[in-house]
C-alpha positions as CSV (number, residue, x, y, z in Angstrom):
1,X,12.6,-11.3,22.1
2,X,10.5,-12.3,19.2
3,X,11.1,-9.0,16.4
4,X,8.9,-8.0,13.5
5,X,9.5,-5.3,11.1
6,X,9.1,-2.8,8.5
7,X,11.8,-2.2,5.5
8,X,11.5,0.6,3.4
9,X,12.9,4.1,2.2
10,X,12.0,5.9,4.0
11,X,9.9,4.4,7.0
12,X,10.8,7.4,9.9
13,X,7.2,8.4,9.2
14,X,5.7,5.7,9.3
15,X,2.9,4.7,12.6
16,X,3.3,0.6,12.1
17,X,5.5,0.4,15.1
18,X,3.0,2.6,16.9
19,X,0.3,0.3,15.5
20,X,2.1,-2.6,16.6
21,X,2.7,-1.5,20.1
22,X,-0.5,-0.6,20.8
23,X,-2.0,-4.2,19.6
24,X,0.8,-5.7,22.4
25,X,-0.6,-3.5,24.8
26,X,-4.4,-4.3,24.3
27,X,-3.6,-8.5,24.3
28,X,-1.2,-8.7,26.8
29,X,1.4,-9.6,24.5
30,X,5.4,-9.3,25.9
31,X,8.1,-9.9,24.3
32,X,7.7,-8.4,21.0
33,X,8.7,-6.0,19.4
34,X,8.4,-4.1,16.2
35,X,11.2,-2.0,13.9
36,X,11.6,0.4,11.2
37,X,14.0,-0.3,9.4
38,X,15.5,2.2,6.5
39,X,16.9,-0.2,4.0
40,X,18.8,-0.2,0.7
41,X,17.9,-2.0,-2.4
42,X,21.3,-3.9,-1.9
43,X,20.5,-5.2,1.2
44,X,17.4,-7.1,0.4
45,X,19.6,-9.3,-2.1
46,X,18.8,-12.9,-1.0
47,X,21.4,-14.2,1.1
48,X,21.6,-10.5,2.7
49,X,17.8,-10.0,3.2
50,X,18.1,-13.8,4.9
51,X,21.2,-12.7,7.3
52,X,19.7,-9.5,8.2
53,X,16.3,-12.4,9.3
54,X,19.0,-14.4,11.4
55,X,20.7,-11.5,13.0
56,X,17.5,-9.6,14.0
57,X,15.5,-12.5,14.9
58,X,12.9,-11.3,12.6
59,X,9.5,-13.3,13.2
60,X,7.6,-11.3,10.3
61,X,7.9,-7.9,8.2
62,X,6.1,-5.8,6.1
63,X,7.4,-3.8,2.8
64,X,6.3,-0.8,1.9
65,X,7.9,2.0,-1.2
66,X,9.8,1.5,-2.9
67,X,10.4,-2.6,-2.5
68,X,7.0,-4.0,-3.1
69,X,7.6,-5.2,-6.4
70,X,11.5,-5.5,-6.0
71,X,11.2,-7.9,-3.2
72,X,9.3,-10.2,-5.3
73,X,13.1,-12.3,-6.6
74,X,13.9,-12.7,-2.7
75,X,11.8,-14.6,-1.7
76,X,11.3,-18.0,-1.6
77,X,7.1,-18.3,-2.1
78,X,4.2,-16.0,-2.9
79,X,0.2,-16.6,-2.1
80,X,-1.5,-16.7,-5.4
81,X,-2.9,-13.5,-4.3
82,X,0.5,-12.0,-4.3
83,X,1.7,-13.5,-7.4
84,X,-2.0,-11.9,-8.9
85,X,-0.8,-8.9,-7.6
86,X,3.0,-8.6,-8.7
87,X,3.5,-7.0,-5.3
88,X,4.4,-8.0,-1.6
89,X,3.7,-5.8,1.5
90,X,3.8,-8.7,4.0
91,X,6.6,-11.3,5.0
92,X,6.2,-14.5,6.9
93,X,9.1,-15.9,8.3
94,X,9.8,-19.6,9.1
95,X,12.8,-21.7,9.6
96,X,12.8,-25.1,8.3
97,X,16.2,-27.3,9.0
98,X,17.7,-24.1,10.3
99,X,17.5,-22.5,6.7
100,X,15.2,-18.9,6.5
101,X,12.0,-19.4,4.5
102,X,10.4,-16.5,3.4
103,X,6.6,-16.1,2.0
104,X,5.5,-13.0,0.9
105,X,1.7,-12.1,1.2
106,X,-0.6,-9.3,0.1
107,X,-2.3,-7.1,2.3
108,X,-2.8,-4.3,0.8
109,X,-5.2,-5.4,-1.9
110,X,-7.6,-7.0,0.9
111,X,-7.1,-4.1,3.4
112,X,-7.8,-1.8,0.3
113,X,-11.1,-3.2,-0.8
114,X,-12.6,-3.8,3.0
115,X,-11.9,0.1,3.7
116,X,-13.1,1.1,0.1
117,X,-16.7,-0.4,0.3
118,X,-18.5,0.7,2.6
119,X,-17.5,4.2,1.1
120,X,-19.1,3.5,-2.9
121,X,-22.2,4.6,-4.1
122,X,-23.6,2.9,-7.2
123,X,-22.4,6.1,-9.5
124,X,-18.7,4.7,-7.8
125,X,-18.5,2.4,-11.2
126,X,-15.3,3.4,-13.2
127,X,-11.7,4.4,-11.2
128,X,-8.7,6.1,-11.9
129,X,-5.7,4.9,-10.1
130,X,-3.0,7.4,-9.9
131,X,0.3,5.7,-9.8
132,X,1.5,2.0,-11.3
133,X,3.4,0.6,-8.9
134,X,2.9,-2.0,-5.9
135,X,0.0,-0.2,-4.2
136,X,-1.1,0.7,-7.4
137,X,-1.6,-2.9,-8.3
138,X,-2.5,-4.1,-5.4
139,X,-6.0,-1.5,-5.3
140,X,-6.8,-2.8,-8.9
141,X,-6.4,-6.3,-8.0
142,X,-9.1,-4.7,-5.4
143,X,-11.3,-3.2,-7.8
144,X,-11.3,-6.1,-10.0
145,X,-12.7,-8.0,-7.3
146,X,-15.9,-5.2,-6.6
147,X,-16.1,-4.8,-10.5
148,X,-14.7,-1.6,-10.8
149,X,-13.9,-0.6,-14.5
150,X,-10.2,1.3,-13.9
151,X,-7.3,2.9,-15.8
152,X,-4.0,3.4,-14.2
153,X,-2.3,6.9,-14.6
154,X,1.1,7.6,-15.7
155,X,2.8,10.5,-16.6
156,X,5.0,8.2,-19.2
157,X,1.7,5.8,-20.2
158,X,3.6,5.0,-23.5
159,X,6.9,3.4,-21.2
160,X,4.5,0.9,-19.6
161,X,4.2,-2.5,-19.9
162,X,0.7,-2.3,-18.6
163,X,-0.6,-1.5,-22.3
164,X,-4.4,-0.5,-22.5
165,X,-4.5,-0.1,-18.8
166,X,-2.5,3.4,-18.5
167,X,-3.5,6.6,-19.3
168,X,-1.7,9.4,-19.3
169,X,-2.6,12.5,-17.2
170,X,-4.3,14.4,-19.6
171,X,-6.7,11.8,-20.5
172,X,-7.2,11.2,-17.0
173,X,-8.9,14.7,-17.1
174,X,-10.8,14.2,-19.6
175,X,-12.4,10.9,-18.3
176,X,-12.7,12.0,-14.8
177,X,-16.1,13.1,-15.2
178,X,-17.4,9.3,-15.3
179,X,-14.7,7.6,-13.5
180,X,-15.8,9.3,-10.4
181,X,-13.3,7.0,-7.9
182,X,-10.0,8.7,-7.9
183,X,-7.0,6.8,-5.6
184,X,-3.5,8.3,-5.3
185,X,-1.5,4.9,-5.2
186,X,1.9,7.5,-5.1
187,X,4.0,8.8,-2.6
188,X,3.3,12.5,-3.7
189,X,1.9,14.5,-1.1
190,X,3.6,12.4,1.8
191,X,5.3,14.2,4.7
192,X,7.4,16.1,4.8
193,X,7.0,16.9,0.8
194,X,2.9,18.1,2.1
195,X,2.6,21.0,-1.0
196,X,2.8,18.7,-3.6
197,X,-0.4,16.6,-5.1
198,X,-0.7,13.7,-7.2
199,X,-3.9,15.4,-9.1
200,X,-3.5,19.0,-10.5
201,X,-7.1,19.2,-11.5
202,X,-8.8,19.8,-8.3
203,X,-11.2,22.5,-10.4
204,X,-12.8,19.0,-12.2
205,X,-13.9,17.2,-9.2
206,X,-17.7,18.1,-7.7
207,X,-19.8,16.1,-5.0
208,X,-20.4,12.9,-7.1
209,X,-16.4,12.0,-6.8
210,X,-14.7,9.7,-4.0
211,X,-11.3,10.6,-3.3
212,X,-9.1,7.8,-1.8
213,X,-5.6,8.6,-0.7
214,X,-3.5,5.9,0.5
215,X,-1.1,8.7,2.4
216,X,-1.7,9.1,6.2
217,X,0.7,11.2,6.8
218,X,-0.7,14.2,6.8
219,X,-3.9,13.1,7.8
220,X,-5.3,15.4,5.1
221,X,-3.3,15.6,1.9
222,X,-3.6,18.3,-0.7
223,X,-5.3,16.2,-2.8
224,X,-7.9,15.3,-0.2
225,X,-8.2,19.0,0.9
226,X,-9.1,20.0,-2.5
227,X,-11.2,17.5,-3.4
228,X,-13.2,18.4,-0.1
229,X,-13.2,21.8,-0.7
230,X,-14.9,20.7,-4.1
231,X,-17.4,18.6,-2.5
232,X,-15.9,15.5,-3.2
233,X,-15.9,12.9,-0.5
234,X,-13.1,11.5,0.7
235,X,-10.8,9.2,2.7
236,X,-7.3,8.8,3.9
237,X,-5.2,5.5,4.2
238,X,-5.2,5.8,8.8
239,X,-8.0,2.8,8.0
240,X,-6.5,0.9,5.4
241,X,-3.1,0.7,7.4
242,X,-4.8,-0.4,10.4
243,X,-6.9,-3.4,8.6
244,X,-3.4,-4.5,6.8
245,X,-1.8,-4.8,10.1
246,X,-4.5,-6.6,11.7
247,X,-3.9,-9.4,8.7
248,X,0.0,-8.8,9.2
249,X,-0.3,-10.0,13.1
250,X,-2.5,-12.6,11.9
251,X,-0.3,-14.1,9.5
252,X,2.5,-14.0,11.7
253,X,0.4,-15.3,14.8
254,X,1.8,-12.5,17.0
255,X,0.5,-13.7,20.8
């Protein structure tokens, strides 16, 4: 039994095994088999992330919060896409002289960008990106690429070694009424936590804006429900999950 895998904290909500499954089922695929797995920082220390491999006879994983960036010092190489990045959301695993070799990939930014473009109109020019961590950097890795003017938003810009690139929330405000792409890269919002949003200025959006949550669970955030109820349009991350699994199973050569 060939396994694959997701590590996280937490992953219980999470529809990659479902995804998984269902991708088996439509290519006649048997023996495989696909985990969430609820994991520790401790335990994706090298020789323990590399044991947990060998005892689980992991094939391939993905990474989602809060390890994207943490994982990074585990491995053993990363796609110059991934290194661009400063994140990992995807795992291949070989074995080489019976020793674990892991290469960590990035997804996300690719996934992010192929979801995100059929979606932009030609006012879609400036971004805010709410959040600075591994999705965070891995949709302005995307943006960069479609030539999207952005600013990431923190509520501590002045603790961030991204200097010139963070805002704080208040000048997010301000500047939202030209940087009409707004993207919650954060966990707020996520099940079961589903009254809180990343964006407490719903009142500022109107019909020009494109709100982009990477949260698909619920399939409507607050964030998108407000910015819908304001006219703005918008999109959860059901697609964006989908296309990064697609390039997960391809990566791995699931068959």
């Amino acid at each position: 039994m060939k396994h694959y895998a997701l590590i996280g904290h937490p992953v219980a909500h999470s529809l990659s095994a479902t995804l998984f499954d269902d991708y088996c089922r439509e290519h006649g695929i048997t023996g495989s088999r696909y985990l969430l797995c609820d994991m520790q920082e401790e335990q994706l220390r090298p020789a323990a992330l590399r044991q947990w491999v060998t005892d689980n006879e992991i094939y391939g994983f993905n990474v989602t919060v809060p390890y994207k960036r943490t994982i990074i010092a585990s491995l053993d190489y990363l796609t110059p896409a991934a290194e661009t990045v400063g994140a990992v959301n995807c795992i291949a695993v070989s074995r080489q002289g019976g020793r674990v070799v892991l290469t960590g990939h990035n997804t996300d930014a690719a996934a992010f960008e192929q979801t995100l473009r059929p979606l932009l109109l030609p006012h879609h020019r400036a971004a805010i990106i709410l959040g600075t961590g591994g999705a965070a950097h891995a949709v302005a890795y995307a943006l960069r690429t479609l030539g999207i003017d952005y600013r990431y938003v923190s509520r501590r810009p002045e603790l961030s070694p991204l200097a010139g690139s963070v805002i704080g929330y208040g000048e997010a405000a301000e500047q939202c009424g030209y940087r009409l792409l707004i993207v919650n890269a954060t966990p707020v919002g996520m099940a079961p936590a589903v009254e809180a949003t990343p964006w407490p200025y719903a009142y500022l959006l109107d019909e020009r804006h494109l709100c982009y949550d990477l949260i698909y669970a619920p399939a409507e955030s607050r964030f998108l429900c407000e910015a819908r109820q304001r006219g703005a349009a918008t999109c959860n991350g059901l697609a964006m999950l989908h296309r990064q699994a697609l390039l997960s199973y391809t990566l791995w050569d699931v068959k």
